[in-house]
C-alpha positions in Angstrom: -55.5 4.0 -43.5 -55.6 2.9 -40.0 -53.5 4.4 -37.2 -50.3 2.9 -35.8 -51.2 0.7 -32.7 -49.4 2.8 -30.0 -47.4 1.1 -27.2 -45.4 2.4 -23.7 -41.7 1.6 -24.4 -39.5 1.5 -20.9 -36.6 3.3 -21.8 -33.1 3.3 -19.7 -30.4 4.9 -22.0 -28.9 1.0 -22.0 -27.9 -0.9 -25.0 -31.0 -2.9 -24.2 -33.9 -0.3 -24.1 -32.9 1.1 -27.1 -32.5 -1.9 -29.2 -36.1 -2.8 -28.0 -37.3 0.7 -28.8 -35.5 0.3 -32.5 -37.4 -3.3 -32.5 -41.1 -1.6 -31.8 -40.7 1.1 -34.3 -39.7 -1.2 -36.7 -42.6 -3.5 -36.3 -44.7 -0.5 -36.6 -45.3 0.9 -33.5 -46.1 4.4 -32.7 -43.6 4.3 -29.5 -43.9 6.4 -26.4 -41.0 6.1 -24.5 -40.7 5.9 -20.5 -37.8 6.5 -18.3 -36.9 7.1 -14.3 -35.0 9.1 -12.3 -35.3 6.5 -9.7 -32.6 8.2 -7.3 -29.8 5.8 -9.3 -26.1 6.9 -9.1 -25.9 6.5 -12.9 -28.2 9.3 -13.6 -26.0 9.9 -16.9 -28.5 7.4 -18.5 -31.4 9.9 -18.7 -29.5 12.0 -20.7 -28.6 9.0 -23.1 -32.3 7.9 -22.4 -33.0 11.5 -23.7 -30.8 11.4 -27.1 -31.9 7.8 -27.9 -35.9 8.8 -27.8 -35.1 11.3 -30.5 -32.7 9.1 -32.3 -35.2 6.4 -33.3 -37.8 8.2 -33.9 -40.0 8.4 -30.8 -43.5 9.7 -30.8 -42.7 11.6 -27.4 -40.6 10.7 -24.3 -41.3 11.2 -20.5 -38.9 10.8 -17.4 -41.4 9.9 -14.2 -39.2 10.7 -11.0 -39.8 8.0 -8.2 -37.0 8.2 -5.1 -36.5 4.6 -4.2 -33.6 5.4 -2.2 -36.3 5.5 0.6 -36.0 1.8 0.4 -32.1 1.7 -0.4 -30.9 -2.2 -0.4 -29.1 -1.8 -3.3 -26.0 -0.5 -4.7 -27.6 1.9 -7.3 -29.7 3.6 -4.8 -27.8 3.5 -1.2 -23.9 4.1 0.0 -23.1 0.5 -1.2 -20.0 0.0 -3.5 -20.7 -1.2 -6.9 -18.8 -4.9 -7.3 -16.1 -4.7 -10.2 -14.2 -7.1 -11.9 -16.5 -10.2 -10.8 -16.7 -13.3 -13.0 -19.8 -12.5 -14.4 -20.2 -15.7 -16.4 -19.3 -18.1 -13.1 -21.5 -15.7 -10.6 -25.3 -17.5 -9.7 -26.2 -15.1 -6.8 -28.3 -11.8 -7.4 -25.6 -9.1 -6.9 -26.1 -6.4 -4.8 -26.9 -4.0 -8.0 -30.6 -5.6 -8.1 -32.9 -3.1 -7.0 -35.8 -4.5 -4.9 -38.8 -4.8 -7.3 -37.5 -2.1 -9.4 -39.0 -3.9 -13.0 -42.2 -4.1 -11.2 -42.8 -0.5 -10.3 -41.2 0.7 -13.1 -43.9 -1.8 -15.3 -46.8 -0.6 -13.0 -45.9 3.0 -14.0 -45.9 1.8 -17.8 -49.4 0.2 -17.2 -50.8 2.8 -15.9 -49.6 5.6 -18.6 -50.6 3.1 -21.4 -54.7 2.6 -19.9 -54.2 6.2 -20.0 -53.6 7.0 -23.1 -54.9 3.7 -25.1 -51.7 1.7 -25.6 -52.3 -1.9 -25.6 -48.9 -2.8 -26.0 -45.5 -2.1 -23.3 -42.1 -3.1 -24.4 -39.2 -3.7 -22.0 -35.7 -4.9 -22.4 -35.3 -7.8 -20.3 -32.8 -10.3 -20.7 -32.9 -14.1 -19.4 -29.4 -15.0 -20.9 -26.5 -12.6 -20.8 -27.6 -10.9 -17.5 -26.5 -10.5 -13.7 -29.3 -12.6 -12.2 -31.8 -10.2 -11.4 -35.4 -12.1 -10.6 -37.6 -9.3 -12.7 -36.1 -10.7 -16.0 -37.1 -14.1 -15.9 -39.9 -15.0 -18.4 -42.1 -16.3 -15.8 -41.8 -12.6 -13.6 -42.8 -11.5 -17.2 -45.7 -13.9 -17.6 -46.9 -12.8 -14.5 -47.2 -9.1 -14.8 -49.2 -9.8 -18.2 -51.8 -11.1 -16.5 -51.7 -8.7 -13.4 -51.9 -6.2 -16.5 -55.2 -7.7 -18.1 -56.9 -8.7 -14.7 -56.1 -5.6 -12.5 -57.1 -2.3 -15.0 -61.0 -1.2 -15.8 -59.3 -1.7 -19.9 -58.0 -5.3 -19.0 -61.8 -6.2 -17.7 -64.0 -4.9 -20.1 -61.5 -6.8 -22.9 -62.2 -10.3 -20.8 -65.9 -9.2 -21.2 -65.7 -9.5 -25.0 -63.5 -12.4 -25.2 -60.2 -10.6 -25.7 -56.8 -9.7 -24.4 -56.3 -6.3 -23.6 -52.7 -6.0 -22.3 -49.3 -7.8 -24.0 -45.7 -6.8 -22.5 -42.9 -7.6 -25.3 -40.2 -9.0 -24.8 -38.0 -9.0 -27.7 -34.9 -9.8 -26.4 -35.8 -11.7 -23.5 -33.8 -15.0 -25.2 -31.1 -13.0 -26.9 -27.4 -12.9 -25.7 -25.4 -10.1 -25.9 -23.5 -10.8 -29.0 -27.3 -10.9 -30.9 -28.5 -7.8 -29.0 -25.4 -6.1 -30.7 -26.0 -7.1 -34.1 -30.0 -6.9 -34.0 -29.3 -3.4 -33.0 -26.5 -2.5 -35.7 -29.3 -4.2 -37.9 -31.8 -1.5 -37.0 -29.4 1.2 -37.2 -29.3 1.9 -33.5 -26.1 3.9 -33.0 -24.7 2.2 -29.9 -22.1 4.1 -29.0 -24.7 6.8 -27.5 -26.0 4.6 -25.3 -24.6 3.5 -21.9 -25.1 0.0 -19.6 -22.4 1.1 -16.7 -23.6 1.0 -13.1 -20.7 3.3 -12.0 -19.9 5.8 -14.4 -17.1 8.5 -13.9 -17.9 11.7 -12.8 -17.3 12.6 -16.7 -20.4 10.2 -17.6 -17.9 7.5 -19.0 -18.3 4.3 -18.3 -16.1 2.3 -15.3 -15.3 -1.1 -17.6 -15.3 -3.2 -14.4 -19.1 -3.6 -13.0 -21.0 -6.4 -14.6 -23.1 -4.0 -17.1 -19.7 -2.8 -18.2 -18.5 -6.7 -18.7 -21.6 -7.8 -20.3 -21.8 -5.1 -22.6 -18.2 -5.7 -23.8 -18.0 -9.5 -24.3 -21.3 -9.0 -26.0 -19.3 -6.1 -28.8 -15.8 -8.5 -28.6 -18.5 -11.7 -29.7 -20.2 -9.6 -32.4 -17.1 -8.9 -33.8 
């Protein structure tokens, strides 16, 4: 019987990450979660990050700490206020909560721990339709980073060399709304209400119900039903 292919699975604590997680174990992954304390004001999400690895059944789980708060420019790292109460669904700028290249580093770290340890395969919950905007979650930022993956590692050339593909970065809800994120992950029996999508929790670790995650996250329950 051969082994479970093993793949890096970015992991935030979020609705999102976990649902993704729940999707790779369920297509028979052996899953090795990744999360960052990045320097973000929501740090509650590690520990929800934490709980959800050993919820659905994670083959281990590592936090990598990074400060990007050297760089600031966003809300989540710097002394910026958090919008609330915008209209999401009318809003087309990038908000002030994008964190400059965060997906990317965070996706370079995943490369590198998965040429490390054999993983083919890195999961990441990105979202193209229900979203606030940010330019690392558009298919063609996640196009890109495939073949950065496959042309920039020693694993990714010496595939080319035999005619194959070393590296693919899933997506699996890259084209869901919210509403379908809810139910896929009520479908995999991903216990929701452990996980958290705020940008400006309470000192308590409860979430603010104002910020766009917080908006998002709700309309995407009231739609499920």
């Amino acid at each position: 019987m051969s082994a479970a292919p093993r793949a890096v699975v970015l992991l935030s604590g979020g609705m999102d990450s976990a649902v993704v997680l729940a999707e790779m174990r369920h297509a028979g992954f052996e899953c090795h979660a990744l999360s960052f304390d990045y320097g973000q004001r929501h740090r509650v999400e590690l520990e929800r990050a934490a709980e959800v690895a050993g919820m659905l059944g994670a083959a281990s789980h590592r936090t990598v700490r990074i400060d990007l708060r050297a760089f600031g420019a966003s809300a989540l790292t710097a002394d910026i206020a958090v919008p609330k109460d915008r209209d999401v669904a009318a809003a087309h700028d990038i908000p002030v909560t994008y964190v400059p290249a965060r997906n990317t580093i965070f996706l370079a770290h995943a490369l590198a721990m998965a040429e490390s340890t054999g993983a083919r395969d890195i999961a990441i919950g990105v979202n193209a339709i229900d979203y606030s905007g940010y330019p690392d979650c558009r298919p063609e930022f996640v196009e890109a980073f495939e073949r950065l993956a496959n042309l920039a590692t020693r694993a990714g050339v010496e595939a080319a060399a035999r005619g194959e593909r070393w590296m693919r970065v899933h997506v699996p809800l890259l084209r869901m709304g919210k509403a379908d994120i809810v139910r896929r992950g009520r479908a995999l029996g991903v216990d929701l209400s452990r996980t958290i999508s705020c940008y400006d929790p309470t000192p308590a670790g409860l979430p603010c119900g104002r910020c766009d995650a917080c908006q998002l996250r709700e309309r995407g329950f009231r739609e499920a039903g």
